[in-house]
BALO-438490 format. One record per residue (C-alpha): residue in three letters; x, y, z; residue number from 0. Coordinates in steps of 0.2 Angstrom, whole numbers, plus 2048, in hexadecimal, padded with zeros to 3 digits. Layout:
! BALO-438490
ALA;X;Y;Z;NUM .
...
END
This chain:
! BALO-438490
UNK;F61;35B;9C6;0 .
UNK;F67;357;9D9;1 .
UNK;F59;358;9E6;2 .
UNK;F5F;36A;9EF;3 .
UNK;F5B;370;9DD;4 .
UNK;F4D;36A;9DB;5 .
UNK;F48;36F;9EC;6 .
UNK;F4B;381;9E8;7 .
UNK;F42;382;9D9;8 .
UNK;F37;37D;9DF;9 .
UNK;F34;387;9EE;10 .
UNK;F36;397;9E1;11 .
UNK;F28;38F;9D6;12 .
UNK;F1E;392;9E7;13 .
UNK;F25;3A4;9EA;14 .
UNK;F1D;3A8;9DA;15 .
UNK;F0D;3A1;9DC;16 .
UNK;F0A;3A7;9EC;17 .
UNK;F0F;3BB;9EB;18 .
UNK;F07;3BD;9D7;19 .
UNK;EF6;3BE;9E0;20 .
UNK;EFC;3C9;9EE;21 .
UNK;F03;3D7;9DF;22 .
UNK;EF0;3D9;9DF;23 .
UNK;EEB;3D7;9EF;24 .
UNK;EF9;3E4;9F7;25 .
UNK;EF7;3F2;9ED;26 .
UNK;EFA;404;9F5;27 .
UNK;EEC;40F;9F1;28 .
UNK;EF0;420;9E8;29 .
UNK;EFA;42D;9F1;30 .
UNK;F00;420;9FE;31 .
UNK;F13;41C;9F9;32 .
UNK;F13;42A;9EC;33 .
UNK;F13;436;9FA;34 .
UNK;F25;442;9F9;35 .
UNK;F28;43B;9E7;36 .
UNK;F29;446;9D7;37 .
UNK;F25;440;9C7;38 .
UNK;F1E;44F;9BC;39 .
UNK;F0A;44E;9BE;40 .
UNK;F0A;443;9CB;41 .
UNK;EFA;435;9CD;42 .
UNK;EEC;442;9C9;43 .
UNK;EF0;43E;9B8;44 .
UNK;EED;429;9BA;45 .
UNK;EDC;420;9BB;46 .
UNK;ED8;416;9CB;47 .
UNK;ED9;408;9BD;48 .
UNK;EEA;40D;9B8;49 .
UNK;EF3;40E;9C9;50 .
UNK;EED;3FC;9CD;51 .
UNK;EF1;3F5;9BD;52 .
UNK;F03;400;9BF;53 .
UNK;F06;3F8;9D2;54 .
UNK;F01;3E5;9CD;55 .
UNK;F0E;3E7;9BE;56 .
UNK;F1B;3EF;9C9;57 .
UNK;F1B;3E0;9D7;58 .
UNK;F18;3D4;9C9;59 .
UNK;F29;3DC;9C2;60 .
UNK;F31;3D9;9D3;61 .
UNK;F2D;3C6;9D6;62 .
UNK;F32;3C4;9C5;63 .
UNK;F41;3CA;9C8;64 .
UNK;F43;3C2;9D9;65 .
UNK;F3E;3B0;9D1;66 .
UNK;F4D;3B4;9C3;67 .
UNK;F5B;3B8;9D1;68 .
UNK;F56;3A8;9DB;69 .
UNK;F55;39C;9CB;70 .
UNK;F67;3A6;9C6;71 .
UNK;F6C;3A0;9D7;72 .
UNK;F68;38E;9D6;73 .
UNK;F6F;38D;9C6;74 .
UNK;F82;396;9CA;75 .
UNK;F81;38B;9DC;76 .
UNK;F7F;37C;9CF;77 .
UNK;F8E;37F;9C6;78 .
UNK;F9C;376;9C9;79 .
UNK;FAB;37C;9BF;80 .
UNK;FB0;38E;9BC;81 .
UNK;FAD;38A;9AB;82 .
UNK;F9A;387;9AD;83 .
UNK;F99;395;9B8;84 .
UNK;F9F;3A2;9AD;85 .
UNK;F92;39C;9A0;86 .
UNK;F84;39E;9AE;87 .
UNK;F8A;3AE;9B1;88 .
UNK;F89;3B3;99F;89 .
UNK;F78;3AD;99C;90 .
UNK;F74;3B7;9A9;91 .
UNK;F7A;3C4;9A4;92 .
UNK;F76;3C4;991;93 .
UNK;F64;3C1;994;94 .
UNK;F63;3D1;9A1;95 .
UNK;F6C;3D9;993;96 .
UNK;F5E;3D6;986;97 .
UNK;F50;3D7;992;98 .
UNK;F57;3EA;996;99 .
UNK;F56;3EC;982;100 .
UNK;F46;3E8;982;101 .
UNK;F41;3F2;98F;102 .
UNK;F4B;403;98A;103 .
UNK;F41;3FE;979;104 .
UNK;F32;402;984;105 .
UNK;F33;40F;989;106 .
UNK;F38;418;97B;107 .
UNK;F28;412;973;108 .
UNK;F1E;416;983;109 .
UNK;F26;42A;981;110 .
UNK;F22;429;96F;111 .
UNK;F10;425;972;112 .
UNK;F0F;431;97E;113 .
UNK;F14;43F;972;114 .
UNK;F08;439;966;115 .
UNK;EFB;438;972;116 .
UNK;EF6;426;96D;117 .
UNK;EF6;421;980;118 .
UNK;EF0;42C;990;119 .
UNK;EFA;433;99F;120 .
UNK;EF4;427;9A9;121 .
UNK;EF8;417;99E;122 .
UNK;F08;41F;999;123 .
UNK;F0D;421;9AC;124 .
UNK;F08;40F;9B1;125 .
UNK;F12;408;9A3;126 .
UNK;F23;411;9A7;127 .
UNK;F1E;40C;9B9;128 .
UNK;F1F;3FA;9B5;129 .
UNK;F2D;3FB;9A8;130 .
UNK;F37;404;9B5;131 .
UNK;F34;3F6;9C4;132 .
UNK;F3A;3E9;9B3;133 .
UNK;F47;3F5;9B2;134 .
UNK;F4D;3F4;9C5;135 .
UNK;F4A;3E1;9C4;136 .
UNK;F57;3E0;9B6;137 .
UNK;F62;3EB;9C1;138 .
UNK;F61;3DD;9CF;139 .
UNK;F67;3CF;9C2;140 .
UNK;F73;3D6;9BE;141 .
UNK;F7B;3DB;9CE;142 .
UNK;F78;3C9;9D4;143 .
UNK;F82;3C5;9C4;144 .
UNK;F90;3D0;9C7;145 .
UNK;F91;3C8;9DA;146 .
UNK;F93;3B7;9D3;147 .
UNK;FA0;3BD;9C6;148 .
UNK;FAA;3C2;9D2;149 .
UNK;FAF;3B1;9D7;150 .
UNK;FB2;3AA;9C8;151 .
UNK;FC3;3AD;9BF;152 .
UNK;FC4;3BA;9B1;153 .
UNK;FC9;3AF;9A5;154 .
UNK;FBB;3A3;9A6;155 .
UNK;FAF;3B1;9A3;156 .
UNK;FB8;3B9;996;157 .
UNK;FB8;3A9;98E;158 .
UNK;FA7;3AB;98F;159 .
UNK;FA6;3BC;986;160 .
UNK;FA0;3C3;997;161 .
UNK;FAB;3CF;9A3;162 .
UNK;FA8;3DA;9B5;163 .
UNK;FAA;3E9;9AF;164 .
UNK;F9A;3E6;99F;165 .
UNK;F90;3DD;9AC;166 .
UNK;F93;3EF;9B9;167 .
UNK;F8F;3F8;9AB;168 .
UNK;F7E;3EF;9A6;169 .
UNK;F7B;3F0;9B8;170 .
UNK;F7C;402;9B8;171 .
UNK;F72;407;9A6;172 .
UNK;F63;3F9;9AE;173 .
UNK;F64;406;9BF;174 .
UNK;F62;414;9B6;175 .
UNK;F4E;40F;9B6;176 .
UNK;F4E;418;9A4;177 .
UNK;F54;42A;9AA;178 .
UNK;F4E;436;9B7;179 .
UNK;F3D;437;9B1;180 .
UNK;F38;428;9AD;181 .
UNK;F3F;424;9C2;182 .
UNK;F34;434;9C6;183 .
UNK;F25;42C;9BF;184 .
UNK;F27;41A;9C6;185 .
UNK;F2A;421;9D9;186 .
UNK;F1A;42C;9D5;187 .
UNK;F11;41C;9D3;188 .
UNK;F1A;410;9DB;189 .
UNK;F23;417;9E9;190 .
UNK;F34;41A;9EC;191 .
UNK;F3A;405;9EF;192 .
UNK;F32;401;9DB;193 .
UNK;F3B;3F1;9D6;194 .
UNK;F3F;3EC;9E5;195 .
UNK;F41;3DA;9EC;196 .
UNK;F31;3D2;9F2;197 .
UNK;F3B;3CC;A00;198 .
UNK;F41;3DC;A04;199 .
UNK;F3E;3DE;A18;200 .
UNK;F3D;3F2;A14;201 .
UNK;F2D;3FE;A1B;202 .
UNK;F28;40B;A0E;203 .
UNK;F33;41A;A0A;204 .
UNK;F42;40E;A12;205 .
UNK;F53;40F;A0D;206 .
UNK;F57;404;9FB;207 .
UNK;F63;3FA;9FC;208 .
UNK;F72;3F9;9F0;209 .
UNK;F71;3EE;9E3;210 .
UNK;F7B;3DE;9EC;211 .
UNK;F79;3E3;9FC;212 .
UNK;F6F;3D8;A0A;213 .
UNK;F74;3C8;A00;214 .
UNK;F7F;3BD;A0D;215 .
UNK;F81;3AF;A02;216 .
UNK;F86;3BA;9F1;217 .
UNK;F79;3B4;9E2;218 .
UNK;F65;3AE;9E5;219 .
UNK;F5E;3AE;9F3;220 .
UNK;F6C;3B1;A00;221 .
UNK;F6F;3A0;A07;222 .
UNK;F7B;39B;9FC;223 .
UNK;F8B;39A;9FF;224 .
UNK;F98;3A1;9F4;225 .
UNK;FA5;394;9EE;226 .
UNK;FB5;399;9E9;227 .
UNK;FBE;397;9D9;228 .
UNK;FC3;385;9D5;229 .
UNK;FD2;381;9CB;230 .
UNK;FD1;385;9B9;231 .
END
């Protein structure tokens, strides 16, 4: 591993360490950021307990997914051939793929319990709120992965069982957060920006961007720069 690499991993490692114990530390009380939001009973239905534990999952779900997009970065900036960057590009991909699975597998438990009534409204409501934030963070790998594919020549990714089209298509299934109730419920408790970027320089009830945009320097952390296809 050169030494820019190793710089920026580390400097992620530090990201990380640093903003875990401000998920805990920033948390909005209830009925701040959920004002104007719709999501079925709203927060009278969650605990005081419930909406904090619900607030430090979201923003643990959103460095999470900031920490993926940057290591993503690192490693596609460290690939040298179109042949390594299409497989970069497809691990990528195939692990937001199967995280997504997991998470769509989720939430169909979480719905079921709720029918059953083996959980509460409350606890119900701040696990769709964090599975939604994973949900958006999944949504973000994958857009960051289809910006880098873009460089890359369709037939190194195809060779790599991996194409733009599957990858907007991933993008697209991970932003719809689940379906319209399940967003309804993760604005109600985490306002409307859930799963957004920690380094997101957006007030609350600001506009979100689209999933790509605001990234100079294409995939991690926006200061890379893209490199063009080399010779195959």
């Amino acid at each position: 591993m050169n030494r820019p690499t190793s710089i920026t991993l580390v400097a992620v490692i530090l990201v990380a360490a640093v903003a875990v114990p401000l998920a805990a530390a920033t948390v909005a009380p209830s009925g701040g950021a959920q004002d104007g939001t719709d999501g079925g009973a709203g927060n009278d239905s969650i605990a005081p307990g419930e909406q904090f534990a619900a607030a430090v999952g979201v923003q643990n779900a959103e460095l999470e997914g900031d920490v993926s997009e940057r290591a993503f970065g690192v490693r596609f900036a460290g690939a040298e051939t179109n042949e390594t960057k299409a497989a970069v590009v497809a691990t990528e991909v195939n692990e937001s793929r199967q995280r997504l699975n997991e998470l769509e597998s989720r939430l169909a438990t979480l719905n079921e319990s709720r029918e059953t009534g083996e959980i509460s409204e409350g606890r119900y409501r701040a696990e769709v709120a964090t599975t939604a934030a994973e949900m958006r963070s999944v949504e973000r790998r994958a857009a960051t992965a289809e910006t880098a594919a873009a460089g890359v020549p369709d037939r190194a990714l195809a060779d790599n069982d991996v194409d733009a089209e599957s990858i907007g298509q991933l993008r697209a299934r991970a932003g719809d957060l689940g379906g319209p109730e399940t967003a309804a419920i993760a604005r109600s408790i985490a306002g409307n920006d859930v799963g957004r970027s920690i380094g997101t320089d957006r007030g609350p009830g600001g506009p979100v961007d689209a999933p790509g945009e605001g990234r100079a320097g294409g995939p991690g952390d926006g200061n890379e720069t893209a490199t063009e296809p080399t010779a195959d």
